[in-house]
Every structure is written in C-alpha cells, then in structure tokens.
C-alpha positions as CSV (number, residue, x, y, z in Angstrom):
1,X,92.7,115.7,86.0
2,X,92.4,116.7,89.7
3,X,91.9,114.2,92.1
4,X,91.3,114.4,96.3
5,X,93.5,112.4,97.3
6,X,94.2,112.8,101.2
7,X,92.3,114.9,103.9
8,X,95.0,115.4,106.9
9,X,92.4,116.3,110.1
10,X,90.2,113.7,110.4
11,X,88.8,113.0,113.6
12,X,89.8,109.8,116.2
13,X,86.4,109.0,116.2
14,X,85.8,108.7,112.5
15,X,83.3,106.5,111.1
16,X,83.5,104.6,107.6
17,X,80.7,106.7,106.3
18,X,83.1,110.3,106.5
19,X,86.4,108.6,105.9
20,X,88.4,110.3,102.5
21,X,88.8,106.9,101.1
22,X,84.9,106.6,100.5
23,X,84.5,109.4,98.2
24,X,87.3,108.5,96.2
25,X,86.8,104.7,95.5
26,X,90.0,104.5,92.6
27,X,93.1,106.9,94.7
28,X,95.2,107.7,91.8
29,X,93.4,105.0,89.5
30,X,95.0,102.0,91.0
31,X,93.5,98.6,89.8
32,X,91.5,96.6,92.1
33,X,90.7,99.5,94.8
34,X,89.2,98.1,97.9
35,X,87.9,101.5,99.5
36,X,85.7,98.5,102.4
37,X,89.4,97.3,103.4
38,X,91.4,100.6,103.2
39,X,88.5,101.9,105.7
40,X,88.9,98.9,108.0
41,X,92.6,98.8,108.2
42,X,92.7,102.8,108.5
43,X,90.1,102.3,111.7
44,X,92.4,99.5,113.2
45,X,95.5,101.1,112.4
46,X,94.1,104.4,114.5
47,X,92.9,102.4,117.3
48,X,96.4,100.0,117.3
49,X,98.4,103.4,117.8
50,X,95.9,104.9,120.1
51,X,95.8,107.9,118.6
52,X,94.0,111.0,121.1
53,X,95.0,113.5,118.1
54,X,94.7,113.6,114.4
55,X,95.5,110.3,112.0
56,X,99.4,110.4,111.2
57,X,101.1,108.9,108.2
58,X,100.8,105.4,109.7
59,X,97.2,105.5,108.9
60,X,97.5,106.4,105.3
61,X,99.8,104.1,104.6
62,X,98.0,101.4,105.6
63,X,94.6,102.4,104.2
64,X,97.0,102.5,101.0
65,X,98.4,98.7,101.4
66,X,94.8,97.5,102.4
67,X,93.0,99.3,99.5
68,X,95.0,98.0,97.3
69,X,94.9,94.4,98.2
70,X,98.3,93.8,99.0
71,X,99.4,90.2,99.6
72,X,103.0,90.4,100.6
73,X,104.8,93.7,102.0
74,X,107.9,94.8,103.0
75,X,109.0,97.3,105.1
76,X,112.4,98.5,105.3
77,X,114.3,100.5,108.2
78,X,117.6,100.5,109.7
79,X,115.3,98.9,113.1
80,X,112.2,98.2,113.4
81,X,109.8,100.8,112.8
82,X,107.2,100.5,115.3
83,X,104.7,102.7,113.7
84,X,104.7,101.3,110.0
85,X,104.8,97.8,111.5
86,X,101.5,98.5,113.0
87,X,100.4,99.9,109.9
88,X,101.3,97.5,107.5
89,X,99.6,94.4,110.0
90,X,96.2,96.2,110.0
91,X,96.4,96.1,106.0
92,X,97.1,92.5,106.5
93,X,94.8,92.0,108.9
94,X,92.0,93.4,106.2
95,X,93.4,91.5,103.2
96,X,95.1,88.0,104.6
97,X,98.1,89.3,103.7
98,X,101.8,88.6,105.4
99,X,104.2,91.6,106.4
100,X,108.2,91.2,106.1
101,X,110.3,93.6,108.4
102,X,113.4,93.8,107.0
103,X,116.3,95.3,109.3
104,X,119.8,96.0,108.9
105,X,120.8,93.8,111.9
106,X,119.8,92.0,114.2
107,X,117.3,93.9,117.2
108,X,115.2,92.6,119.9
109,X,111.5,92.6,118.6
110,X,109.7,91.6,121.9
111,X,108.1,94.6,122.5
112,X,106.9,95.0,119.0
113,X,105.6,91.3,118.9
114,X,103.5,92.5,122.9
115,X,102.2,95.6,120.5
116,X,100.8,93.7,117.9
117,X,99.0,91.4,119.4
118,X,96.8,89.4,118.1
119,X,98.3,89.9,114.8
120,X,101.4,89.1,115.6
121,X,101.3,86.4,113.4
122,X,101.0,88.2,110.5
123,X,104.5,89.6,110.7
124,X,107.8,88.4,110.0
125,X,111.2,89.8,111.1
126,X,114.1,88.9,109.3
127,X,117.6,90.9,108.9
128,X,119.9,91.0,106.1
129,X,120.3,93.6,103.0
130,X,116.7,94.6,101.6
131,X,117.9,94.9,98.1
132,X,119.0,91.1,98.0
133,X,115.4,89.8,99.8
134,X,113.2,91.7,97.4
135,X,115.3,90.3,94.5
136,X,115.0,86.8,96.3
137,X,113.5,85.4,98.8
138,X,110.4,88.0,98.5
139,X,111.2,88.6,95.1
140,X,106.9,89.8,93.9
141,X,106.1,92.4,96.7
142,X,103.1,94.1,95.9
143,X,103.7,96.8,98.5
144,X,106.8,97.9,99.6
145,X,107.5,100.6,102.4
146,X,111.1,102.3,102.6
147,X,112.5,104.3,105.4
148,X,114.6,107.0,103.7
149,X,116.8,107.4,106.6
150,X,118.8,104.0,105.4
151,X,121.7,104.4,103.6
152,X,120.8,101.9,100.5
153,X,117.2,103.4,100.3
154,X,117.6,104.6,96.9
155,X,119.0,100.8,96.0
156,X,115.7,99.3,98.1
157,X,113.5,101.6,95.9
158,X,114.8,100.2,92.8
159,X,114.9,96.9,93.6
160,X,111.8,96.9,94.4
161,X,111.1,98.4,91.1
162,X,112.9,95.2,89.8
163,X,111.0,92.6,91.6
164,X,107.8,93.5,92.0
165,X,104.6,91.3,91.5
166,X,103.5,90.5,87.8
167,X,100.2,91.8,88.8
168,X,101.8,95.0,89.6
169,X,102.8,97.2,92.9
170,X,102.9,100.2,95.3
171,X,106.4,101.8,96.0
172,X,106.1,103.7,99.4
173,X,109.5,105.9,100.9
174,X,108.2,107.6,104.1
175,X,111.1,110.3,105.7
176,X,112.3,112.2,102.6
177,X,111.5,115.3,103.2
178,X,114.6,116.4,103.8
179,X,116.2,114.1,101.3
180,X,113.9,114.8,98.0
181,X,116.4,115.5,95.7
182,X,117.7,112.4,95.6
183,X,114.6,110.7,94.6
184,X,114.1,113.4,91.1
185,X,115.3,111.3,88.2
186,X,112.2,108.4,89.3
187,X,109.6,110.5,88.7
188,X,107.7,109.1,91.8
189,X,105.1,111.6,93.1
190,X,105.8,113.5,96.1
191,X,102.9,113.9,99.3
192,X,104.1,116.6,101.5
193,X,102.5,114.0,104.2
194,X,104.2,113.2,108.0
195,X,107.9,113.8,107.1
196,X,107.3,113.3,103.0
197,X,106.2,110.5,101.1
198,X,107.3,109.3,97.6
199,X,105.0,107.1,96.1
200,X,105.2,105.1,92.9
201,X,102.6,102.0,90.8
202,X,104.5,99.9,89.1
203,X,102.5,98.8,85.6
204,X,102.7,95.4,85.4
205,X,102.9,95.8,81.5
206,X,106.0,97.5,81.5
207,X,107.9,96.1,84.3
208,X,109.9,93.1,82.1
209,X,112.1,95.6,80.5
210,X,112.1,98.0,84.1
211,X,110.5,101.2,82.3
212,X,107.5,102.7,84.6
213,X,104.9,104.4,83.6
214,X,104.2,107.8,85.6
215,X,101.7,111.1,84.9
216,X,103.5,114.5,85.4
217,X,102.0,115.5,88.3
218,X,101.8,118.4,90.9
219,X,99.9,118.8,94.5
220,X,98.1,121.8,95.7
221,X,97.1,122.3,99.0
222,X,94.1,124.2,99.6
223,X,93.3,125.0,103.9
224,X,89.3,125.1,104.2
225,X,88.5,128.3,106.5
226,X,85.5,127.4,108.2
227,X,87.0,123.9,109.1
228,X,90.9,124.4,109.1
229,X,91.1,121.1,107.0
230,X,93.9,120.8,104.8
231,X,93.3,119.4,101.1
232,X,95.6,118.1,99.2
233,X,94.9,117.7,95.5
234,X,96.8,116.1,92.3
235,X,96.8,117.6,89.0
236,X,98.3,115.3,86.6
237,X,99.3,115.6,82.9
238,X,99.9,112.8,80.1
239,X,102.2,109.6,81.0
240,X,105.9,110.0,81.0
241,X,107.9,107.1,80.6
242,X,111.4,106.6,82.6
243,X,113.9,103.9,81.7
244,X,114.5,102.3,85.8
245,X,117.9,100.3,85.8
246,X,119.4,98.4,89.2
C-alpha cells in the first residue's frame, strides 16, 4: 500500500483547500482522523512561530496531535522546547485538549507562557522523571512527544507504550536522526522529517499485554522537477507483532 503522507515545501500562505492533510483524510489509517482540525492547528501553529519560510517539523507534529483528536499530551525534553510547546497548544487549541511539559528540572517558563499567549492556559509545566508521570499522574496520554536528546528517552518511549489511553495513542520522538539505531528493535516507523522522527499507534486491542501492532514499512522520497517539492511516500507490508516490555 503506498500512501502520501507528508509534502515538506508548502507555502506560508497556505490555505486549507491545498494543505497535504486534505487529500489524505486517514494518514497512516489512524481511527478517528480529523483532517478540519489538523488543518486548523497546522495554520495556527505556522502563524504562532511566524514562519517567513517553509513549514518545519513543529507544524506536522501538531497537525498530527490535532488530527487525531488528542485529549491529553505530553511533551518531553531536558527544558522546555519552545517550538513543540507551540505546536502541541495549537492541537489543543483545535481539540480542547490540555498539554503537559515535562522537564528534567526545574527552568523559568516566563517567556514561553508571553509566547503562547492566549493559550497559555492550555499548558501545564511540571518537572520530575517522564517515565514515572506517564505511568502516574498522566498515566492515558493519547499523544506523547519525546525529545531524543534526553538521556531516558528510550525509557519515556516505552512508558508511554505502557500507559497509554485505552482508546489508543500516537508515540512521537523528534531529534533521532543521529541516534536511530537505538530506536530498531520497536519497529516504530522512521520520517526523515526536521532532525528525524519516530512515530508509533498504539492499538488499543493489544496494549494490556504491551505487544504493538506495526506494518513493515519503508519511505521513498520522490523530488517533483517542475516544482522542487519533495514527496515522501510509505509502502507498507503485513502487520508484525513486537512483544514491548518496561
């Protein structure tokens, strides 16, 4: 099966009606695909980061969160991650959601808070280890986001695995380009995107005894010579299942 899944040069001034997320309605057959609110939040996310060039990860990722109707997400990073913050409070903007920022100690979030705005309110900042909050206290994530770059990321990834909503979730690292191989045995699907992104859905139906459902899957990337667009496609094969322990 070969799906479009992401088109990286996409004008600032983009309107709903040209936007990738359109023509594909169900991005990698996730249930409940909004493709109204992944527009949205995409649009506000642009405009929040005041972009004068081409969309950057930020925006996908929180087309990604929105589409998908995510209720509670968490975002992982050593600090605060200015740019997924923003992202991740546009898809709750869209979907009357609530984002957790989860740091590794304690930072002065000011600035962030000035940056946000008016959604502001739909962000919470807490510090502690990630691993114990999404086995607790947010314990049912339905979108998680994972800098790479922290030294238990492997651990958040999995515990997130672990406690994610019974209805199901979206597992997001961002930064692992340069860290892929550590990421092999969870058969999470790579998008050379930004710095690299490793993306996994949780299916609700197997997540009580931690096994996840994937399709063997490779991208091609096809450049469009009249309009230097790059296409990134997924070709997948049957489901594979992998036993997930934490």
């Amino acid at each position: 099966m070969k799906q479009h899944f992401y088109t990286s040069k996409l004008a600032s001034n983009c309107t709903p009606r040209n936007l990738p997320f359109e023509r594909n309605k169900h991005i990698n057959n996730m249930a409940n695909w909004s493709p109204e609110n992944a527009k949205r939040a995409y649009l506000q996310a642009l405009e929040m980061a005041k972009r004068d060039k081409e969309p950057d990860v930020a925006e996908f990722i929180s087309a990604l969160a929105a589409g998908n109707n995510a209720q509670l997400m968490v975002v992982a990073g050593a600090g605060v991650d200015s740019s997924a913050t923003l992202a991740l409070a546009a898809a709750a903007h869209q979907t009357g959601g609530r984002v957790i920022c989860v740091c590794c100690e304690q930072i002065e979030t000011r600035p962030l808070r000035k940056d946000l705005g008016v959604y502001a309110d739909r962000v919470e900042f807490v510090v502690g280890d990630v691993r114990s909050f999404l086995l607790g206290d947010y314990k049912g994530a339905d979108f998680v986001l994972v800098d790479c770059h922290i030294s238990n990321a492997r651990e958040a990834f999995l515990a997130a695995f672990k406690g994610a909503s019974k209805n199901g979730a979206v597992v997001v690292g961002y930064n692992v380009k340069h860290r892929a191989s550590r990421w092999r045995q969870l058969r999470a699907s790579f998008l050379p995107i930004g710095e690299g992104l490793l993306m996994a859905k949780i299916d609700p139906n197997v997540k009580g005894n931690h096994r996840v459902v994937q399709r063997r899957s490779r991208w091609i990337v096809q450049v469009d010579n009249c309009t230097g667009e790059e296409h990134i496609f997924r070709v997948t094969s049957p489901h594979k299942k992998v036993q997930i322990e934490v």
